[in-house]
C-alpha positions as CSV (number, residue, x, y, z in Angstrom):
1,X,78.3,84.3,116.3
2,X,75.7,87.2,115.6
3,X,74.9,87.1,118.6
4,X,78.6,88.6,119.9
5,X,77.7,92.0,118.3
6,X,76.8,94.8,119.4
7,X,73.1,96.9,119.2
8,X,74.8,99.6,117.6
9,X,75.7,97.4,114.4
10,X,72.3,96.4,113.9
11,X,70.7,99.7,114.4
12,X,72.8,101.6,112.3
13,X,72.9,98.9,109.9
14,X,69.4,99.3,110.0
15,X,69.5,103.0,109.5
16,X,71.9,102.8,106.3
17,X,69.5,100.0,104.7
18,X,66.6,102.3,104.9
19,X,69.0,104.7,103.5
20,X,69.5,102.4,100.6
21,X,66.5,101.5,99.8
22,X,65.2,104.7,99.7
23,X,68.2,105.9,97.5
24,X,67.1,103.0,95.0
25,X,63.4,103.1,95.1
26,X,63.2,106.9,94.9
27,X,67.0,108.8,93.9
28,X,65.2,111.9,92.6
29,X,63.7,112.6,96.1
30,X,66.6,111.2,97.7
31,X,68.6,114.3,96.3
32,X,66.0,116.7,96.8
33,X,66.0,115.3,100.5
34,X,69.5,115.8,101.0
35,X,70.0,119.0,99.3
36,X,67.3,120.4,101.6
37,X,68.9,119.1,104.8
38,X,72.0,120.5,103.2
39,X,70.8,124.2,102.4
40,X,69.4,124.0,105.8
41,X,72.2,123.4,108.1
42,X,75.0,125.2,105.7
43,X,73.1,128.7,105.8
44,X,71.9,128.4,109.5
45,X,74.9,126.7,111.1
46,X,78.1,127.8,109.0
47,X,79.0,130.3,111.7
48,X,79.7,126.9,114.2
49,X,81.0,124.7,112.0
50,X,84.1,127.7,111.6
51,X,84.2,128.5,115.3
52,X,84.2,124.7,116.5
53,X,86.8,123.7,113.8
54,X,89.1,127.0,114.7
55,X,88.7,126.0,118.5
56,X,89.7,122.1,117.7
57,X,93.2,123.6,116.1
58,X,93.9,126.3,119.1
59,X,92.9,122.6,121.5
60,X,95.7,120.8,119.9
61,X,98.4,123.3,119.0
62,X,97.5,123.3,123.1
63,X,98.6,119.9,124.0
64,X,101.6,120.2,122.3
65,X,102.9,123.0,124.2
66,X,101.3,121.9,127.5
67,X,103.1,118.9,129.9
68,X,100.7,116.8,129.5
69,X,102.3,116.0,126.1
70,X,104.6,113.9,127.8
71,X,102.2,111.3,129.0
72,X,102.2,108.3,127.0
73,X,98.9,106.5,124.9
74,X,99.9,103.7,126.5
75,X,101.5,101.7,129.3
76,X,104.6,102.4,131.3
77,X,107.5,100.6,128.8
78,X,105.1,100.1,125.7
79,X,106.6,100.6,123.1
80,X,105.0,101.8,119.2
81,X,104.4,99.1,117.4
82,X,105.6,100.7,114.4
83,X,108.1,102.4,112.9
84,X,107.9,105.8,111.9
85,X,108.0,105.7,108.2
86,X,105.1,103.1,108.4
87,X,103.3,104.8,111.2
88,X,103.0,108.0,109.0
89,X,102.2,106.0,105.3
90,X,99.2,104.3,107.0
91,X,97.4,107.1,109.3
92,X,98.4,109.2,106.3
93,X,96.8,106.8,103.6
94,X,93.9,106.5,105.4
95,X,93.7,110.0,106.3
96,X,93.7,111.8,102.8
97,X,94.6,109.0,100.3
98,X,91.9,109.3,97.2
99,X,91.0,113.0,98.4
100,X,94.4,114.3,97.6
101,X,94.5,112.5,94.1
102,X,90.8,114.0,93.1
103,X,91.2,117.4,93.8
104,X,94.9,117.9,93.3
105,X,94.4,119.9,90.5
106,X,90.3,120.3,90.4
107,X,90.2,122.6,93.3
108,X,92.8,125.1,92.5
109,X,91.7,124.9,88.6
110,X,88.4,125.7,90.1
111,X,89.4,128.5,92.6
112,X,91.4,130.3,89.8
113,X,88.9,130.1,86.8
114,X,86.0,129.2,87.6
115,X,84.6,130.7,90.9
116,X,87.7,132.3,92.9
117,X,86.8,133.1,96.4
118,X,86.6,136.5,96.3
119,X,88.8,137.5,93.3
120,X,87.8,137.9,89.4
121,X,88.1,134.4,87.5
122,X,91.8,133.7,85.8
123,X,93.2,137.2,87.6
124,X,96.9,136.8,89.3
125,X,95.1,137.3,92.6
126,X,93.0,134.9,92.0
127,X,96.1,132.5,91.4
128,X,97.3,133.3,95.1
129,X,93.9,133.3,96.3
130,X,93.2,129.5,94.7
131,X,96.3,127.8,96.1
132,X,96.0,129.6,99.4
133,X,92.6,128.4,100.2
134,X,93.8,124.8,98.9
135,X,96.0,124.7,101.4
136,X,93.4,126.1,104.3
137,X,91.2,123.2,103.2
138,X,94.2,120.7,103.7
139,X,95.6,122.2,106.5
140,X,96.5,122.0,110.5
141,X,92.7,122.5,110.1
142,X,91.6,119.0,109.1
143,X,94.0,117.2,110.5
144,X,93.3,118.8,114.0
145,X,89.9,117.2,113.8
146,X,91.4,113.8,113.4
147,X,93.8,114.5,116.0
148,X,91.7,115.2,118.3
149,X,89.5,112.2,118.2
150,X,92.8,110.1,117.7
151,X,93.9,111.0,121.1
152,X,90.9,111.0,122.6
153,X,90.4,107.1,121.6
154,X,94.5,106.2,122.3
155,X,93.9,107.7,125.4
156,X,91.1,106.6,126.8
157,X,92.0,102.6,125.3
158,X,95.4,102.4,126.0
159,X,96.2,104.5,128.8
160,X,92.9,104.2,130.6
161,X,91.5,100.8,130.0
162,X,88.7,101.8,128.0
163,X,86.8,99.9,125.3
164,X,87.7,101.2,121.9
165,X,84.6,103.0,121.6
166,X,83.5,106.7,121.0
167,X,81.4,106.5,123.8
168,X,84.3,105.3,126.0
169,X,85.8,109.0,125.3
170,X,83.3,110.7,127.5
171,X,83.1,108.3,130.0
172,X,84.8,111.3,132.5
173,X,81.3,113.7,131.9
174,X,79.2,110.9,131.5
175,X,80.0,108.6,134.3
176,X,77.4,105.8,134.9
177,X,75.5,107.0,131.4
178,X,78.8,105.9,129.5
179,X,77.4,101.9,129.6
180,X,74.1,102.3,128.7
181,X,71.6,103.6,125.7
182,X,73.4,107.2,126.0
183,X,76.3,105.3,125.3
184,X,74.9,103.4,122.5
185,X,73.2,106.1,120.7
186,X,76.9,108.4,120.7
187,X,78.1,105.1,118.6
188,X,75.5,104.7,116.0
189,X,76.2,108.4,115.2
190,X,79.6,107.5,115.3
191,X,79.2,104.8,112.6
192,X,76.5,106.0,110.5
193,X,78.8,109.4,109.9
194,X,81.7,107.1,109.5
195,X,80.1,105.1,106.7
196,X,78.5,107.9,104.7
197,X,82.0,110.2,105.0
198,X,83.7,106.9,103.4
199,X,81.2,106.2,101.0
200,X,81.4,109.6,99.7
201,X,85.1,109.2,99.1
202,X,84.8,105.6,97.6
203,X,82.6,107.6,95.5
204,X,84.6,110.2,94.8
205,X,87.4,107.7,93.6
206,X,85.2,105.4,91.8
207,X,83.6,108.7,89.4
208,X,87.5,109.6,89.0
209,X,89.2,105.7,88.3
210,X,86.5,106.1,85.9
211,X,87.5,109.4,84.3
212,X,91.4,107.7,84.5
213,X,89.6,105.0,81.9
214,X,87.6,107.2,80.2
215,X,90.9,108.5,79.0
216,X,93.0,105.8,78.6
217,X,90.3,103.2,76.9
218,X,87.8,106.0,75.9
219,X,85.1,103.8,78.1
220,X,82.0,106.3,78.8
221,X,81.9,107.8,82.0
222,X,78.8,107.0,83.7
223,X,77.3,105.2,86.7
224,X,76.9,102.0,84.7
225,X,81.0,101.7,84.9
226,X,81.6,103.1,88.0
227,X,79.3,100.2,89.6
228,X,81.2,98.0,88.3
229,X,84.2,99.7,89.8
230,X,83.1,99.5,92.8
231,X,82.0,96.2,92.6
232,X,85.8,95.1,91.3
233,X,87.5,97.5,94.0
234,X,85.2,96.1,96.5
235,X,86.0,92.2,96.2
236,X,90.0,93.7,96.5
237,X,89.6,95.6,99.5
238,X,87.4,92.5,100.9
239,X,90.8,90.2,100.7
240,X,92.7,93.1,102.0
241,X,90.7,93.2,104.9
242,X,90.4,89.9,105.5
243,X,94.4,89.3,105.5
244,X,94.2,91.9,108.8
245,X,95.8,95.4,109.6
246,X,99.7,94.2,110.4
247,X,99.8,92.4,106.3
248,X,96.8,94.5,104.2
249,X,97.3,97.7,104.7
250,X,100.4,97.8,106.2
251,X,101.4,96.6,102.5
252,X,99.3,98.2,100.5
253,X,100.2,101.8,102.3
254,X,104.2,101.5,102.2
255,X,103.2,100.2,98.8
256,X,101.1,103.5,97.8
257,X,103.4,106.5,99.2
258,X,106.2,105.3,96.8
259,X,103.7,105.2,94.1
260,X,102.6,108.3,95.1
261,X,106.0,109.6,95.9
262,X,107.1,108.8,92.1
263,X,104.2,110.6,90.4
264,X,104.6,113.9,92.5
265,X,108.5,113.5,91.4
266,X,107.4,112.8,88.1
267,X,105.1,116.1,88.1
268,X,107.6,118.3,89.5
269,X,110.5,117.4,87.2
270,X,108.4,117.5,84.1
271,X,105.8,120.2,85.1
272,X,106.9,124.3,85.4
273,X,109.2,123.4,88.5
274,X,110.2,127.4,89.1
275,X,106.5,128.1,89.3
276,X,106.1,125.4,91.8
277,X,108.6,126.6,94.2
278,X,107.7,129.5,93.9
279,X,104.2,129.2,94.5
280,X,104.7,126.6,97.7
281,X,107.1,129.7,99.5
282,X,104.3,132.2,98.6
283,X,101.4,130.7,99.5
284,X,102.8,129.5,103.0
285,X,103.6,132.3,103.9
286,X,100.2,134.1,102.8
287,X,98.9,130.9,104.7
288,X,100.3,131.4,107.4
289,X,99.9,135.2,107.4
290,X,95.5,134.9,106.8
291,X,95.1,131.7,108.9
292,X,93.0,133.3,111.4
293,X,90.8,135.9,109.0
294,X,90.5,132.8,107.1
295,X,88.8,130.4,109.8
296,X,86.3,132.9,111.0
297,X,85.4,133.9,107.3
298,X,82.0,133.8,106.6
299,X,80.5,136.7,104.4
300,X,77.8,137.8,106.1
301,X,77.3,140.7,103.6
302,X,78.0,139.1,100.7
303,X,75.7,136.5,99.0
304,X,77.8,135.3,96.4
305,X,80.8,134.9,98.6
306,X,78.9,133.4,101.3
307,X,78.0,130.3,98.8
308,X,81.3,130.1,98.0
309,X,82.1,129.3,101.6
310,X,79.2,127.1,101.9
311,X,80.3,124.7,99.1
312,X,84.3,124.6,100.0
313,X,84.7,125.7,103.5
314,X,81.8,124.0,105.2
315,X,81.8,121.3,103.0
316,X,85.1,120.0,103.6
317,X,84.8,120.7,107.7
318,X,82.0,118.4,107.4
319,X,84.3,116.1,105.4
320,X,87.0,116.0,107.7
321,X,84.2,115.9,110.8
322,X,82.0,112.6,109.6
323,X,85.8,111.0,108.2
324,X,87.3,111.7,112.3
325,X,85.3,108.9,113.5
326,X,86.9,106.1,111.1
327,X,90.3,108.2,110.4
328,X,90.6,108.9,114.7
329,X,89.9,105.3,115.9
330,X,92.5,103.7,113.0
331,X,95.7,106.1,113.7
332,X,94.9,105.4,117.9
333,X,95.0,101.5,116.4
334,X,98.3,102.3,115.2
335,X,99.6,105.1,117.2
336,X,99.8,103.1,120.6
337,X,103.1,103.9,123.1
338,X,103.6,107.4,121.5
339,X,103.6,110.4,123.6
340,X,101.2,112.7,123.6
341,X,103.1,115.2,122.2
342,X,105.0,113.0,119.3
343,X,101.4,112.4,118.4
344,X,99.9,115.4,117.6
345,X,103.4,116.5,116.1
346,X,103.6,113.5,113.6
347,X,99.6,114.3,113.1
348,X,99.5,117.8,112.9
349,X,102.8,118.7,110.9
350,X,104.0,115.8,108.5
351,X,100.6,115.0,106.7
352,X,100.3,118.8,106.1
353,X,103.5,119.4,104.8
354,X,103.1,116.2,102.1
355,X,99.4,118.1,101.3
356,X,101.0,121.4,100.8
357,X,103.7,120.1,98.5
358,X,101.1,118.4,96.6
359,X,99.0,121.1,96.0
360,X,101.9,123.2,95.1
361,X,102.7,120.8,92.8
362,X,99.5,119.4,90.6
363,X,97.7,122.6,91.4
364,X,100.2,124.9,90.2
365,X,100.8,122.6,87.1
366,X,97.5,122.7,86.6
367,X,96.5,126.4,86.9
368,X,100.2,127.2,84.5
369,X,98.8,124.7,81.8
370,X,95.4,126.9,82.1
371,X,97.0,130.7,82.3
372,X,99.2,129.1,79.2
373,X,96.2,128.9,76.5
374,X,97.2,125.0,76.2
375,X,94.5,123.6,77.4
376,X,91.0,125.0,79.2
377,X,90.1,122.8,82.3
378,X,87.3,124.3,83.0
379,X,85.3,122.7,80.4
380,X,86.3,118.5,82.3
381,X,84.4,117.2,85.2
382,X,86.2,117.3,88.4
383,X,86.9,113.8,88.1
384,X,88.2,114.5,84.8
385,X,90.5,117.3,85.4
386,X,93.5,115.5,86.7
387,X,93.9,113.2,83.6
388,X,93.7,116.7,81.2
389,X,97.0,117.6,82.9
390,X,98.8,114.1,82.5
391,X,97.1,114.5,78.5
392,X,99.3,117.6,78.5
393,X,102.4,116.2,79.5
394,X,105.2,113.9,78.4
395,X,104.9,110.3,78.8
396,X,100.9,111.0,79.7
397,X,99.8,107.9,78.8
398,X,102.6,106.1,82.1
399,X,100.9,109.1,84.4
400,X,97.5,108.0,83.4
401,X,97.9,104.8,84.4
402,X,100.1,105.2,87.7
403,X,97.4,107.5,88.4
404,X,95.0,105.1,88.3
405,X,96.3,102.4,90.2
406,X,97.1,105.1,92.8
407,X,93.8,106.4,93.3
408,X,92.7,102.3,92.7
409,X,95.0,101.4,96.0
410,X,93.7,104.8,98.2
411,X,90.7,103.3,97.7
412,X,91.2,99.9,98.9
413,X,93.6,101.1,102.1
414,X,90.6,103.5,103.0
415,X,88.0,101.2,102.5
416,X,90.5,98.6,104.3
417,X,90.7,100.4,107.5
418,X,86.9,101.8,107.6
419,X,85.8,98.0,107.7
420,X,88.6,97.6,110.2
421,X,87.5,100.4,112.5
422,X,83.3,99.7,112.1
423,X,84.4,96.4,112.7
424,X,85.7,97.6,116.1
425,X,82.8,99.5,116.7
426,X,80.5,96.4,115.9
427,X,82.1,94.1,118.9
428,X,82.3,96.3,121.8
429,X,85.9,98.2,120.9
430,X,87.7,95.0,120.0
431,X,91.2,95.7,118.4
432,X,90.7,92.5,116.1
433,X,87.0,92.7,115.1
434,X,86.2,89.2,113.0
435,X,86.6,89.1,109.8
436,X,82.6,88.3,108.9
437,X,81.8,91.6,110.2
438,X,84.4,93.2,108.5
439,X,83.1,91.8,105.5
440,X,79.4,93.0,106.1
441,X,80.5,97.1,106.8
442,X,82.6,96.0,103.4
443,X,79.3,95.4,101.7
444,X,77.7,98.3,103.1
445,X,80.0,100.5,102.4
446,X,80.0,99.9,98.5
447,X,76.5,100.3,98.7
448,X,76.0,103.8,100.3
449,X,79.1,104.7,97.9
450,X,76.6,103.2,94.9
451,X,73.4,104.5,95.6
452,X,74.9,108.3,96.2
453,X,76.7,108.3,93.1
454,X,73.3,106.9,91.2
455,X,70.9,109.4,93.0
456,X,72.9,112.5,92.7
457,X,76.5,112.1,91.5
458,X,79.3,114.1,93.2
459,X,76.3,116.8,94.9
460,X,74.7,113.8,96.8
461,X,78.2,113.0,98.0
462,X,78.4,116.6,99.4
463,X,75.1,117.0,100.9
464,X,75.1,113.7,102.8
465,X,78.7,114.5,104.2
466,X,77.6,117.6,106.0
467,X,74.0,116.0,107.1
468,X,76.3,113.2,108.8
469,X,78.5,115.5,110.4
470,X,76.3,117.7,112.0
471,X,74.6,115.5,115.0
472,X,78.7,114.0,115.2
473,X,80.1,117.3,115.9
474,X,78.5,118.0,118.7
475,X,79.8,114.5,120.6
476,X,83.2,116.3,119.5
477,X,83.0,119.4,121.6
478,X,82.0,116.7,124.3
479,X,85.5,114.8,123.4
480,X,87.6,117.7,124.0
481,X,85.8,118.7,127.6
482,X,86.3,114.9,127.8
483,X,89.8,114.5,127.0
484,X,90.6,117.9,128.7
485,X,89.5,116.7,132.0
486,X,91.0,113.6,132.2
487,X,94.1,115.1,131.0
488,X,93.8,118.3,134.0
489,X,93.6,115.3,136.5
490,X,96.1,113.1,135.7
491,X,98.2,116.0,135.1
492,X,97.9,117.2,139.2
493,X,98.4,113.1,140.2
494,X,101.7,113.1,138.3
495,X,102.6,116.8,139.5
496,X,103.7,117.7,135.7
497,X,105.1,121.0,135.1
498,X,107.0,122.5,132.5
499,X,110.3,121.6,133.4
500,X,109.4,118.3,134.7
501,X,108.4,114.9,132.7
502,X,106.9,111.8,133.8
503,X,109.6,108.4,133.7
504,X,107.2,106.8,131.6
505,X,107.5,108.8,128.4
């Protein structure tokens, strides 16, 4: 049966083992590794990573507008193969999930009193400036990256025929090459970034289920428990994934946007709800008003503001770029018989306005509990900081532990659909990869999420983030001259203009 897969699972399976092992036999110079990869690529390639991501947003605001959003990812009659409401819990799940519950409140505390972005700590404009660079981070911004890469992969598998592969996606500028070792090597970068960007969030919710415990048990909060997480969380996304996409997380996220649904009701109603409001109409329209002085931003006069930017901005580009390969081929999986344009619509617009209403609401409680003298945030861990609000609140204790199970189901739906999507990637773009190899990526993925957590905590996370990302980007700008040629020349074949549509939308 081995046999059946695919060179690029056992070379980049190969490539994360060394990984491993090296992160086990030696963590110290693991981190110091990393960090120096980091350092490198931050201070010498920031100005790209702010340009490529800013041109990735103007590409799909693009398609929207253009005709070609009325060609379908799919056949003529297709049909989406699910509804709406479920269509938009499970690319959203997948999409942000644990990463919303973690720094809900940790980023905007941290903005506003620890190290605003250009502000003085605890100031008022350093309350504006916190939630509006929250929401930059969350925006139109990241989920333009996994647009693009969505619809580059729907596209090119549904419409066109092609494998669902990354490599498949440039087959238009790579011709012949799009079969062979070029081909192969796009998808072990593919998969390698995809497996550290979701190990670094498995880690991320592991270090804060933990902090949850910490709380509720008073259980120390240390790598010893939060193997052990991961081991537990592990064997639960394992029989998720094995039940397949249509029952697992098809469940599990319907199941976890009521959950989360309640607690953000639960937050506003018993959190300062005037602030709230007022603080979501303000800062999207401040949003709105800096986007573009935003994107380009990258202090090349200032030192201190500069690191700043390397440690939020660049960081979560990265994030979002090394994520795009897993979080792009899953919402194609479930995106199939949409319209180009309902696509990038129900991408782009509803998953941004959930993440600026959840901002607006943890962040804001959270930066009123700190301006109030009640309670300083600043002295938690990050992972810590979003069970210090509940503490503050009524009925804390039911908070705590919704919280937990919330951030305990992200994990599973996002580990879920990575093993799904490497899967894919494992047996030549099959849409139902076997469930052994699922099983294997499952393994591997708790391990990377392990050893990064026990060779540098939450700064290993970040620094191997933006080291995957890097070689990946560059197959992105190759996507969108991709994706925009094929799109040019159907376009002329169907003789779309503005005021005409194509039958088969």
């Amino acid at each position: 049966m081995w046999s059946k897969f695919s060179g690029v699972f056992w070379i980049s399976a190969a490539i994360l083992l060394v990984a491993v092992l090296f992160g086990v036999v030696a963590p110290s110079q693991f981190e110091a590794a990393t960090s120096h990869i980091e350092s490198t690529i931050t201070s010498s390639f920031g100005w790209y990573y702010l340009i490529l991501v800013t041109v990735i947003v103007a590409f799909c605001l693009f398609l929207i507008f253009s005709p070609v959003g009325a060609i379908k990812l799919g056949k003529e009659g297709e049909k989406p193969e699910y509804s709406k409401p479920t269509w938009f819990a499970m690319l959203f799940s997948a999409g942000m999930g644990i990463g919303l519950v973690f720094w809900g409140t940790a980023e905007p505390i941290s903005h506003y009193a620890i190290a605003p972005p250009m502000s003085e700590p605890g100031t008022d404009a350093a309350i504006k400036e916190s939630m509006r660079f929250t929401f930059f981070h969350w925006g139109i911004h990241a989920w333009s990256v996994y647009a693009l890469v969505g619809l580059c992969l729907a596209y090119f598998n549904f419409r066109k025929g092609r494998p669902g592969l990354i490599s498949a996606t440039l087959s238009p500028i790579l011709g012949k090459y799009s079969q062979g070792r070029l081909a192969m090597l796009i998808d072990i970068i593919a998969v390698t970034a995809t497996v550290v960007g979701v190990a670094t969030t498995l880690g991320f919710g592991a270090a804060q289920i933990n902090g949850g415990l910490a709380y509720l048990l008073g259980i120390p909060n240390n790598f010893f428990i939060q193997l052990i997480i991961i081991v537990i969380v592990t064997a639960l996304f394992l029989m998720s994934a094995w039940s397949g996409l249509s029952k697992g997380i098809k469940y599990l996220s319907n199941t976890n946007m009521i959950l989360a649904a309640v607690l953000l009701a639960l937050i506003f109603i018993l959190g300062p709800s005037l602030f709230i409001l007022n603080m979501f109409t303000d800062t999207v329209g401040t949003y709105i008003q800096n986007i573009i002085q935003m994107s380009l931003r990258i202090a090349p006069l200032d030192t201190g503001h500069r690191e700043w930017i390397n440690s939020w901005t660049i960081f979560y580009w990265a994030w979002w770029i090394s994520w795009s390969p897993f979080v792009g081929i899953f919402i194609a999986r479930v995106s199939k018989g949409r319209t180009i344009r309902e696509f990038m619509i129900g991408v782009l617009i509803l998953p941004v306005i959930v993440s600026f209403i959840w901002f607006a609401v943890f962040g804001s409680t959270a930066i009123d509990l700190q301006q109030s003298g009640a309670v300083d945030l600043t002295e938690f861990a990050t992972e810590e900081v979003l069970f210090a609000v509940f503490n503050q609140m009524p009925f804390s204790t039911i908070l705590s532990i919704v919280g937990v199970i919330l951030i305990a189901i992200f994990f599973i739906t996002s580990a879920d659909s990575a093993t799904f999507v490497l899967g894919m990637q494992a047996s030549y773009g099959s849409l139902t990869p076997p469930n052994r190899i699922k099983v294997v990526w499952g393994i591997i993925l708790a391990a990377m999420a392990a050893i990064l957590l026990y060779s540098g905590g939450l700064q290993a996370l970040q620094n191997s983030l933006i080291i995957a990302a890097f070689p990946f980007s560059v197959i992105m700008i190759l996507m969108m001259y991709s994706i925009y040629k094929a799109l040019r020349k159907e376009r002329a074949q169907l003789g779309l203009t503005r005021r005409r549509k194509i039958h088969q939308s």
